[in-house]
GULOTI-943896 format. One record per residue: x, y, z of N, C-alpha, C, O in turn; residue in three letters. Coordinates in steps of 0.2 Angstrom, whole numbers, padded with zeros to 4 digits, always signed. Layout:
<nodes>
XYZXYZXYZXYZala;...
</nodes>
This chain:
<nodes>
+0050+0017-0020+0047+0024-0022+0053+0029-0021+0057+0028-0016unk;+0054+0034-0026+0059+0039-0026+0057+0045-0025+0052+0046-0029unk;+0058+0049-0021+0056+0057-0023+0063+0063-0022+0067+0063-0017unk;+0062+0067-0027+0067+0071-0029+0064+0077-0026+0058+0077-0024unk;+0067+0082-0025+0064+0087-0023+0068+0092-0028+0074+0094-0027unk;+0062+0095-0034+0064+0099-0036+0065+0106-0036+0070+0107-0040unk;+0063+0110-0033+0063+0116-0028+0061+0115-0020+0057+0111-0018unk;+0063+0118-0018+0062+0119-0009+0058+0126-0010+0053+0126-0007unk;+0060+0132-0013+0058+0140-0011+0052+0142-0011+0048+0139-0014unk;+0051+0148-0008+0044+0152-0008+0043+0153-0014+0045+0149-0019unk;+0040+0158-0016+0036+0160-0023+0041+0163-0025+0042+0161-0031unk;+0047+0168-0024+0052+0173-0025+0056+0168-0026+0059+0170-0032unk;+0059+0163-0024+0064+0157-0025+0072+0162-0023+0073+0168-0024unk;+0075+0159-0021+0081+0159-0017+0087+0159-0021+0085+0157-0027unk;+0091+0160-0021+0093+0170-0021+0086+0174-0025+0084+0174-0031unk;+0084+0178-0019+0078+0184-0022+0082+0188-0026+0088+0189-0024unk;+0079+0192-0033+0081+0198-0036+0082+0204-0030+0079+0206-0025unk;+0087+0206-0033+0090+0212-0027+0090+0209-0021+0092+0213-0016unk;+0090+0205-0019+0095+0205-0010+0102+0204-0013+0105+0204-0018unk;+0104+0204-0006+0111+0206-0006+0112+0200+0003+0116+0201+0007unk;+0109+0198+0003+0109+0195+0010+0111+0188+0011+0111+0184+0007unk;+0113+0187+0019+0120+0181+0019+0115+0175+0015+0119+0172+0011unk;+0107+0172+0015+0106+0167+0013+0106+0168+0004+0108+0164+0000unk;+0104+0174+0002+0106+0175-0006+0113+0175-0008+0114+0173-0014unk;+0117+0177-0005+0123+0176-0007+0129+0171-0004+0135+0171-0004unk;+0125+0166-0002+0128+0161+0002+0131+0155-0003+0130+0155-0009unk;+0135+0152-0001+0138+0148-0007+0137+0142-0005+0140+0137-0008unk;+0133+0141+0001+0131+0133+0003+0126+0133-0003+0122+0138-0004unk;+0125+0128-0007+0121+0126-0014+0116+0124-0010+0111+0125-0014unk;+0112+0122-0004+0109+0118-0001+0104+0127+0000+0098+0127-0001unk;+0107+0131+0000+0102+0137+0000+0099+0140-0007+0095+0145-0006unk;+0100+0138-0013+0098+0139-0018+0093+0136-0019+0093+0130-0020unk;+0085+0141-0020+0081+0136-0018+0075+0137-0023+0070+0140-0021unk;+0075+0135-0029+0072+0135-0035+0063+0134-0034+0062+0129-0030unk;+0058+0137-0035+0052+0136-0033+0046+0129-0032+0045+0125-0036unk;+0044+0129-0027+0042+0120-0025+0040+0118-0029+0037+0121-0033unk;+0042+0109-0027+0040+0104-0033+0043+0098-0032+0049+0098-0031unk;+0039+0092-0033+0044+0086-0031+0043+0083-0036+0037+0085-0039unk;+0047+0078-0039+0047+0072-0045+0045+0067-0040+0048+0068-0034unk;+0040+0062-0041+0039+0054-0037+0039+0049-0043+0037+0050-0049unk;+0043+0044-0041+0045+0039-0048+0045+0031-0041+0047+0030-0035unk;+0039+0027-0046+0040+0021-0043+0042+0017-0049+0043+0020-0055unk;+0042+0010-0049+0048+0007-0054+0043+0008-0061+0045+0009-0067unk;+0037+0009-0060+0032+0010-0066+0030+0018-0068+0031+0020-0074unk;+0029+0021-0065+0024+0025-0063+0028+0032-0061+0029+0033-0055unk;+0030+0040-0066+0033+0045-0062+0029+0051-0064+0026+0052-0070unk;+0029+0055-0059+0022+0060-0057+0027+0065-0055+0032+0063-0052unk;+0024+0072-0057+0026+0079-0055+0021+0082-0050+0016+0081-0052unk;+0021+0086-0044+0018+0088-0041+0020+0093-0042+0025+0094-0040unk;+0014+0099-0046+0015+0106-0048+0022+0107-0053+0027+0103-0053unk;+0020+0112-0058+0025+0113-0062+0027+0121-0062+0026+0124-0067unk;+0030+0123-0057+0033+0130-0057+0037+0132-0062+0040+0129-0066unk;+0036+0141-0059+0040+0144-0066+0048+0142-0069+0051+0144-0074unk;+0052+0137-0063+0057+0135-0064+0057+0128-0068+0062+0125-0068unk;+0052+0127-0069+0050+0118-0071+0055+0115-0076+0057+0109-0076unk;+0057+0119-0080+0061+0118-0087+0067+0117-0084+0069+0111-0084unk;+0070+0123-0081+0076+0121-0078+0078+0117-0073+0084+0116-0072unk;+0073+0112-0069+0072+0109-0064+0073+0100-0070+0077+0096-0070unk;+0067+0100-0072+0069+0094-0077+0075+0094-0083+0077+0090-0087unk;+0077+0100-0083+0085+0098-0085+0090+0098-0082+0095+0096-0085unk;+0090+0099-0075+0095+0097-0068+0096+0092-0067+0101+0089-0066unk;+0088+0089-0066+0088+0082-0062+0085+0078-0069+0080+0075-0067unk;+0087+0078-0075+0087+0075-0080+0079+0071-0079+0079+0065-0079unk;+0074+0075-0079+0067+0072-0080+0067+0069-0087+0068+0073-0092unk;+0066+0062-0086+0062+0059-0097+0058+0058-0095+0055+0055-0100unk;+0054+0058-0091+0045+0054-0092+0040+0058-0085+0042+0058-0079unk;+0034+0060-0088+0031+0062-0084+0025+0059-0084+0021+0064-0086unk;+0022+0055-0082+0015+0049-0082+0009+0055-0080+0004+0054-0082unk;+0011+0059-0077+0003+0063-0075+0006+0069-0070+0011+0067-0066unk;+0004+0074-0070+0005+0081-0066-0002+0082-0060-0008+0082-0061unk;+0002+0082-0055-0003+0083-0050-0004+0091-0046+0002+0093-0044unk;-0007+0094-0045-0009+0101-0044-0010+0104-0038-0016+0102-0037unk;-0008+0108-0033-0009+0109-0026-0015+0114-0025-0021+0115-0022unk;-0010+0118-0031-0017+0125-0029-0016+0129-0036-0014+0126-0041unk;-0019+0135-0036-0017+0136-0043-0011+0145-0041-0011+0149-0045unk;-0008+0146-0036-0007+0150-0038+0000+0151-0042+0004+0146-0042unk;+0004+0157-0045+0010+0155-0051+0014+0153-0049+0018+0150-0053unk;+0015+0154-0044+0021+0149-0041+0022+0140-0041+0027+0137-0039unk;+0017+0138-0043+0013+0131-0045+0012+0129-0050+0012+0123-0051unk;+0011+0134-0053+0007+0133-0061+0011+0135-0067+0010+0132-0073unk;+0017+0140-0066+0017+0144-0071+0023+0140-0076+0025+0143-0081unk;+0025+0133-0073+0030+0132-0077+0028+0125-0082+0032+0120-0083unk;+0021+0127-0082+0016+0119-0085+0017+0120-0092+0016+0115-0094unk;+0018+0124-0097+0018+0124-0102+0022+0120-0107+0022+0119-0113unk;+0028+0118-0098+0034+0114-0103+0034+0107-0101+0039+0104-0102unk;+0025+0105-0099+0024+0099-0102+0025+0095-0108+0026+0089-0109unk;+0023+0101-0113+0025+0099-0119+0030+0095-0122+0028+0090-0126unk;+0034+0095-0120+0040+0093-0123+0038+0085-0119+0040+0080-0122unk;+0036+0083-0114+0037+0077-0112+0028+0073-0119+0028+0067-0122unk;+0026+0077-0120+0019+0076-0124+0024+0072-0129+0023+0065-0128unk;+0028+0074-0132+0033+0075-0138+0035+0068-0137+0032+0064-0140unk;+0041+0069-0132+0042+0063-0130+0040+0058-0130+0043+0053-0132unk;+0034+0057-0127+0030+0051-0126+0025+0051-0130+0021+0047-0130unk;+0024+0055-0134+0021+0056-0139+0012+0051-0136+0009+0046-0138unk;+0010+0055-0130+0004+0053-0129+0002+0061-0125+0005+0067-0124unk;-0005+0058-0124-0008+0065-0118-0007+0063-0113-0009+0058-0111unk;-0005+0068-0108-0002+0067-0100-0010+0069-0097-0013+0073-0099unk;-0010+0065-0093-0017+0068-0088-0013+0073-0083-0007+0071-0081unk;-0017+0079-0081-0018+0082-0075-0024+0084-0067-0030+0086-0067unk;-0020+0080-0064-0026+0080-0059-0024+0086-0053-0019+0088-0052unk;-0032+0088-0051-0032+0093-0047-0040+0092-0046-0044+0089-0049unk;-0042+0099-0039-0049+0101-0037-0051+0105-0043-0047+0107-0047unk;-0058+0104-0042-0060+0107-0047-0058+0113-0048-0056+0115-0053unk;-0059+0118-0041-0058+0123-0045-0049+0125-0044-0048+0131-0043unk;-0043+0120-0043-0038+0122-0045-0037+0122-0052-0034+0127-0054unk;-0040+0116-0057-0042+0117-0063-0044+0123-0068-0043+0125-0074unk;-0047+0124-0062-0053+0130-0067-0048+0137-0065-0048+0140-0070unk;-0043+0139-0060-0039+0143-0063-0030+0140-0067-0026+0143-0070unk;-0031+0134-0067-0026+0130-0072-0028+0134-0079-0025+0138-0083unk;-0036+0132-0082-0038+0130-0089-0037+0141-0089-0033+0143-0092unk;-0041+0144-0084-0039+0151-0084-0033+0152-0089-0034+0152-0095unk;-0028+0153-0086-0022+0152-0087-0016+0152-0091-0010+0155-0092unk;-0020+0145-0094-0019+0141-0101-0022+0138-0105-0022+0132-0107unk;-0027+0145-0108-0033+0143-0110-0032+0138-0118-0035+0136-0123unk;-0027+0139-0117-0025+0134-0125-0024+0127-0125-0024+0123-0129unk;-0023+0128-0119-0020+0119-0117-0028+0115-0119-0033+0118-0118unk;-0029+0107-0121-0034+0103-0121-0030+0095-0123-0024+0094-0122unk;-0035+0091-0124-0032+0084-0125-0029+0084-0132-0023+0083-0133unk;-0032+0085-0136-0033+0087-0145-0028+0092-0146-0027+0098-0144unk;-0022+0089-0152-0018+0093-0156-0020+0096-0161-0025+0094-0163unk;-0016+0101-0165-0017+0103-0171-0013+0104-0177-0009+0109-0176unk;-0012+0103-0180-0006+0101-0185-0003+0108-0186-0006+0113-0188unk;+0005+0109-0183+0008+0113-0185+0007+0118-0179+0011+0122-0179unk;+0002+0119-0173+0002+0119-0166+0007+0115-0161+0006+0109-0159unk;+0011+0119-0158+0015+0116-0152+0015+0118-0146+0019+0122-0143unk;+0008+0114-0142+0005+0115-0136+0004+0108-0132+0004+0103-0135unk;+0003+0110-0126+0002+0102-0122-0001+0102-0122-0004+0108-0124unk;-0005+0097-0122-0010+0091-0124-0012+0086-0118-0011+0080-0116unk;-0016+0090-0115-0018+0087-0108-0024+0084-0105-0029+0088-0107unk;-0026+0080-0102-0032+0076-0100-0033+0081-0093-0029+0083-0089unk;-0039+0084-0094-0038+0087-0087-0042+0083-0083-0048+0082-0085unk;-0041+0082-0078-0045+0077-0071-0046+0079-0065-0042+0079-0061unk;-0052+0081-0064-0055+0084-0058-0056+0080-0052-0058+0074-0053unk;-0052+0082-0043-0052+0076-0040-0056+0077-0032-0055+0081-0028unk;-0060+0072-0032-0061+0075-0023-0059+0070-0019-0058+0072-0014unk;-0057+0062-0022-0057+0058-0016-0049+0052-0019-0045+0053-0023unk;-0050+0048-0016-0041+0046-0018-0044+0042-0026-0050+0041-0027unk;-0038+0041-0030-0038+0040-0036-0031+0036-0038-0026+0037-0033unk;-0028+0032-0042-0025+0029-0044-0018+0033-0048-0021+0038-0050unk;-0014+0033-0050-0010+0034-0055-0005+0029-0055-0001+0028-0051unk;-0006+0024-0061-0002+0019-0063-0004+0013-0057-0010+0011-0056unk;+0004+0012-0053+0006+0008-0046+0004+0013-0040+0003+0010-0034unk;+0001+0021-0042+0003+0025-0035-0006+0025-0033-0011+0026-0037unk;-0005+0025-0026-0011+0028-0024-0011+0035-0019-0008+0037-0014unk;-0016+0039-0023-0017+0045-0023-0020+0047-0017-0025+0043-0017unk;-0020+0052-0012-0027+0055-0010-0025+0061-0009-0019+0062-0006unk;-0030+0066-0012-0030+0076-0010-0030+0076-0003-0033+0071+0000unk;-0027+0079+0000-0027+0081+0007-0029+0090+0008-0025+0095+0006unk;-0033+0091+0010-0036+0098+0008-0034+0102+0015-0037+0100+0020unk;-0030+0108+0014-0030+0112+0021-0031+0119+0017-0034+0121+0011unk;-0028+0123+0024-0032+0130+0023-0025+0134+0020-0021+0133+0024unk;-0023+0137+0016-0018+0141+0014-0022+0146+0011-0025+0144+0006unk;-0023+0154+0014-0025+0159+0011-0031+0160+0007-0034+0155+0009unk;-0034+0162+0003-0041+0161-0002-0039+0155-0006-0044+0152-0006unk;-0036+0154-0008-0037+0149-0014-0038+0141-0010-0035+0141-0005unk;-0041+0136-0013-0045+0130-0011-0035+0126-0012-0031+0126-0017unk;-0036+0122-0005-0026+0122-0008-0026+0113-0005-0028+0113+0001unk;-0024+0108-0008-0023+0104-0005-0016+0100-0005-0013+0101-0010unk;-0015+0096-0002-0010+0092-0004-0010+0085-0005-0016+0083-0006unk;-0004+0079-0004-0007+0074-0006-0003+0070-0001+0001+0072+0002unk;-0008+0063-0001-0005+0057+0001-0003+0053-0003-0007+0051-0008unk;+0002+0051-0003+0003+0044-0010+0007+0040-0006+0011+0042-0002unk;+0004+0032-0008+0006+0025-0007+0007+0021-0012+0002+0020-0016unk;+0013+0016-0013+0016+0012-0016+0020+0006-0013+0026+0006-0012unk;+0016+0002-0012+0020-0006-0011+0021-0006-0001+0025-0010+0001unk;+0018-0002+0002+0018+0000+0008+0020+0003+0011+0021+0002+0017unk;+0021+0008+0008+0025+0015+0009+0020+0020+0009+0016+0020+0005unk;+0020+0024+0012+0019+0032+0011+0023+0039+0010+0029+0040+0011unk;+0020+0042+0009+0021+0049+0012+0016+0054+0009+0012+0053+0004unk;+0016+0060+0013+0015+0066+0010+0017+0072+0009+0022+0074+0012unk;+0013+0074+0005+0016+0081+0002+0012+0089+0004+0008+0091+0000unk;+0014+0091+0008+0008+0098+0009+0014+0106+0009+0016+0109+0014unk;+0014+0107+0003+0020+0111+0003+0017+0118+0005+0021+0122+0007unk;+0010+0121+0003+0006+0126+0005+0001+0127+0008-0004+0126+0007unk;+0005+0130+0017-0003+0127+0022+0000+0132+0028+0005+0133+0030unk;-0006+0134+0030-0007+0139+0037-0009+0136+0040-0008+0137+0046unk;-0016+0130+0039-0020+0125+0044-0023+0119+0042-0026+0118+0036unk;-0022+0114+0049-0019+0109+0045-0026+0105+0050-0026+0104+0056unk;-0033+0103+0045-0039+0100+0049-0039+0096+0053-0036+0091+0049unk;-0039+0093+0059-0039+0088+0063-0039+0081+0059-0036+0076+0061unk;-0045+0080+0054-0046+0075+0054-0038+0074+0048-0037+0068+0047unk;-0034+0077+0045-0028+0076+0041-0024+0076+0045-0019+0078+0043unk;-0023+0076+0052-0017+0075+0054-0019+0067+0058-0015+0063+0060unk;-0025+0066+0059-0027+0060+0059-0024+0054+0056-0022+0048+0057unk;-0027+0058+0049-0028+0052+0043-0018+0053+0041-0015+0049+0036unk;-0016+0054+0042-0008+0054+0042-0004+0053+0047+0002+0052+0047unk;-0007+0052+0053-0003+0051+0058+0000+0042+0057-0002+0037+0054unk;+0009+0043+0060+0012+0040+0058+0014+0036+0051+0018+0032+0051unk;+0012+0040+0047+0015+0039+0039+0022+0040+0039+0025+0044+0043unk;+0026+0035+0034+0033+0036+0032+0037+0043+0032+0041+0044+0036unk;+0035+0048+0027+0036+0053+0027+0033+0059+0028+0027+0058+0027unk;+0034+0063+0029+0029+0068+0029+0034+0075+0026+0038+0077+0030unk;+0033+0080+0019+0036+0084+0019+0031+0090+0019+0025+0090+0017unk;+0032+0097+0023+0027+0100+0025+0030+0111+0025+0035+0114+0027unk;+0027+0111+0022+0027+0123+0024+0031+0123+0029+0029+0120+0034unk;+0037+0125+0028+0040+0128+0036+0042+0134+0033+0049+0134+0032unk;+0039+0140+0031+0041+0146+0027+0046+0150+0031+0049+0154+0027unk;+0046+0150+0038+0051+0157+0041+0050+0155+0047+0046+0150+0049unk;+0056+0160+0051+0052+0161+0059+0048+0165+0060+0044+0162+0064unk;+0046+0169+0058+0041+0176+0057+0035+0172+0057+0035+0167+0054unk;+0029+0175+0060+0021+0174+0058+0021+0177+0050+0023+0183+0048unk;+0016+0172+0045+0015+0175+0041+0007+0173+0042+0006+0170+0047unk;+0003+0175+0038-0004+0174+0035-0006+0169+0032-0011+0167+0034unk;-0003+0167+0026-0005+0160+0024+0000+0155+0023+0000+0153+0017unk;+0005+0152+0027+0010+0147+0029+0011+0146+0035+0010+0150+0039unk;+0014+0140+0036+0016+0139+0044+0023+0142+0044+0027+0144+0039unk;+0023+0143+0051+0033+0147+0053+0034+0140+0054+0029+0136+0053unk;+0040+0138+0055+0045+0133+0057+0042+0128+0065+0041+0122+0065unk;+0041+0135+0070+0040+0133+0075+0031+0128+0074+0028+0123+0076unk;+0029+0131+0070+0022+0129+0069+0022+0120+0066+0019+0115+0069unk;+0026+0121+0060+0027+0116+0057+0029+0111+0062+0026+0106+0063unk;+0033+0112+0065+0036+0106+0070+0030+0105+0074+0029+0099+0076unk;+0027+0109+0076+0021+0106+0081+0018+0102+0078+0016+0096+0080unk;+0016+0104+0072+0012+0098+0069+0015+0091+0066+0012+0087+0063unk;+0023+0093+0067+0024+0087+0065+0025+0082+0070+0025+0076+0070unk;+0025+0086+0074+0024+0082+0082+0019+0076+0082+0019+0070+0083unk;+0013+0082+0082+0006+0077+0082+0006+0073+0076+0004+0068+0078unk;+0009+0074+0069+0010+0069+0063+0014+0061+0066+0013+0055+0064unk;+0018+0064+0069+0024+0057+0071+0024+0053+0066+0021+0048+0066unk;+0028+0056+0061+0030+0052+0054+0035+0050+0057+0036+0051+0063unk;+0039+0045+0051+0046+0040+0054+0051+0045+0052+0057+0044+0053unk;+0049+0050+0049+0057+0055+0043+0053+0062+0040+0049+0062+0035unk;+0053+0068+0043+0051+0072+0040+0055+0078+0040+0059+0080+0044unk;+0053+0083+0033+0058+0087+0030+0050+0094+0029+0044+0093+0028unk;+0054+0099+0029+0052+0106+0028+0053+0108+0022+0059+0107+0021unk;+0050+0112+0017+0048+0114+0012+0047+0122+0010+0046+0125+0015unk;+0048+0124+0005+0042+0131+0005+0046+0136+0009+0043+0140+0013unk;+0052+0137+0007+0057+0141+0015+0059+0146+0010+0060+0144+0005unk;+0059+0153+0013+0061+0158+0013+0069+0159+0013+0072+0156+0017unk;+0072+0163+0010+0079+0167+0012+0079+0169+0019+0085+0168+0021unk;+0076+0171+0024+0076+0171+0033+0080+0163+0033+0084+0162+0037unk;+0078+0158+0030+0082+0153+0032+0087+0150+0030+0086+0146+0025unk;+0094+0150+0033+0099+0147+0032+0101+0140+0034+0103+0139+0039unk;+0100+0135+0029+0101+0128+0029+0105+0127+0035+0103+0125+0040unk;+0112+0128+0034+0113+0124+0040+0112+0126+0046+0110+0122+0049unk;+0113+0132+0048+0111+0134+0054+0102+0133+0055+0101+0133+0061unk;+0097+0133+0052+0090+0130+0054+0093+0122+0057+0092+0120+0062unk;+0095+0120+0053+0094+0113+0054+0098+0109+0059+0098+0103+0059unk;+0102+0113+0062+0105+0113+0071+0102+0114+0075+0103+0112+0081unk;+0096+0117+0074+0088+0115+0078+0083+0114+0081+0080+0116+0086unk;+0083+0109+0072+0080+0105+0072+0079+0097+0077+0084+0093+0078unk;+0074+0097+0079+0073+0088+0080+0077+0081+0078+0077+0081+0072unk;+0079+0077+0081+0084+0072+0075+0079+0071+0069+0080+0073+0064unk;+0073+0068+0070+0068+0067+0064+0066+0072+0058+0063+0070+0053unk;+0068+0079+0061+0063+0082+0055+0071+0086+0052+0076+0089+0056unk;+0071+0085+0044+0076+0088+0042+0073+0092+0036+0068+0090+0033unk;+0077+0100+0034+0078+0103+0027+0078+0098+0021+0081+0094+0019unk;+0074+0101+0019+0075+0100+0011+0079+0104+0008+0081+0109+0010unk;+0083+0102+0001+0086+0104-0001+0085+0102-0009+0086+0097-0010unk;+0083+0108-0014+0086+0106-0023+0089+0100-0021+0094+0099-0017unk;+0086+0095-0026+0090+0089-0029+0091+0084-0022+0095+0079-0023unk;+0089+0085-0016+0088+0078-0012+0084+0075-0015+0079+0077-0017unk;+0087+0068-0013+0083+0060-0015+0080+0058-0010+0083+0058-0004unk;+0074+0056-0009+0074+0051-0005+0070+0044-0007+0064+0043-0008unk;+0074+0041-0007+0073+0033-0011+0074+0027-0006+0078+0026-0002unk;+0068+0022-0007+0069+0018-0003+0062+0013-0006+0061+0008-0003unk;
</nodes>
């Protein structure tokens, strides 16, 4: 199993409009940090987790050709807004891509994009989507699926567990709280990537220092922070950090 990390950034994405400040204007690339989202590719089977408003630019970075199914965290634009350039993979594979998500992450997707459906129209160029409503684990291809449901803010927000060939990890890129029974059902998983938005308390995200506590309680073999604001600078956060839990960064691999 491979996973790409398309974006690391907050909703604003890294250099924000108008800062002027050392992590916007830094020239370590490891801080440039395009809106969250990861590519998962096993030798069959490659899935998008959220398609933010950088999506286009992101599968032309890291040269995406196939996207087998789009998976959905939450709906809000920072997640959603850059789904429209599924099309072009429609095109390509010239089928309909399924999208899974909670019901009602769906219901502000179809919001949204109210033109999107399975069904094309001659001379119409729009994605062409299966939409698939999820409450409990589910299949894609080789991968197996489960929603991991936490508390991020009003919107119903979950993330995912996926397993392939006896690997795991997960993915929980937007969360302030994390249920006892999910840090159960992940405890000691292969990966774990997770919200480390800042030092600062926010309201709907974990701080850093948060995040590590529950990575604590997680004890994954290898875990990476996501979802990071300009307050943080790559390498100096990442001096200390724990040996186990490391930054994310645009365009890290992890393949194995």
């Amino acid at each position: 199993m491979k996973i790409t990390f398309l974006g690391t950034g907050t909703s604003v994405g890294i250099p924000a409009i108008g800062c002027s400040c050392p992590v916007c204007c830094s020239t370590d690339p490891r801080n440039r940090r395009r809106r969250t989202s990861v590519y998962v590719e096993s030798e069959s089977t490659k899935v998008v987790v959220d398609t933010p408003p950088d999506f286009r630019e992101q599968a032309l970075a890291y040269k995406i050709m196939r996207v087998d199914a789009v998976l959905f965290t939450h709906g809000h634009a920072d997640h959603i807004f850059g789904f429209d350039d599924i099309r072009s993979f429609n095109m390509i594979q010239k089928q309909v891509i399924p999208a899974y998500a909670t019901a009602s992450t769906l219901s502000d997707v179809k919001r949204a994009f109210d033109y999107v459906g399975p069904d094309g129209e001659d001379g119409v160029y729009r994605p062409l989507i299966d939409f698939i409503a999820i409450e409990c684990r589910f299949e894609v291809g080789d991968l197996c699926i489960e929603p991991l449901h936490v508390e991020h803010g009003a919107k119903p927000t979950c993330g995912f567990l996926i397993e392939q060939g006896g690997r795991s990890f997960a993915y929980v890129p937007d969360c302030f709280r994390m249920p006892d029974s999910v840090v159960d059902r992940l405890h000691g998983i292969d990966v774990m990537i997770l919200d480390g938005l800042r030092h600062r308390p926010h309201k709907t995200h974990l701080t850093v220092a948060q995040a590590l506590a529950l990575l604590q309680r997680i004890g994954a073999g290898e875990s990476y922070l996501t979802h990071m604001t300009h307050d943080l600078d790559h390498a100096a956060t990442e001096r200390d950090l724990p040996e186990s839990v490391r930054l994310s960064y645009d365009g890290l691999v992890l393949d194995w």
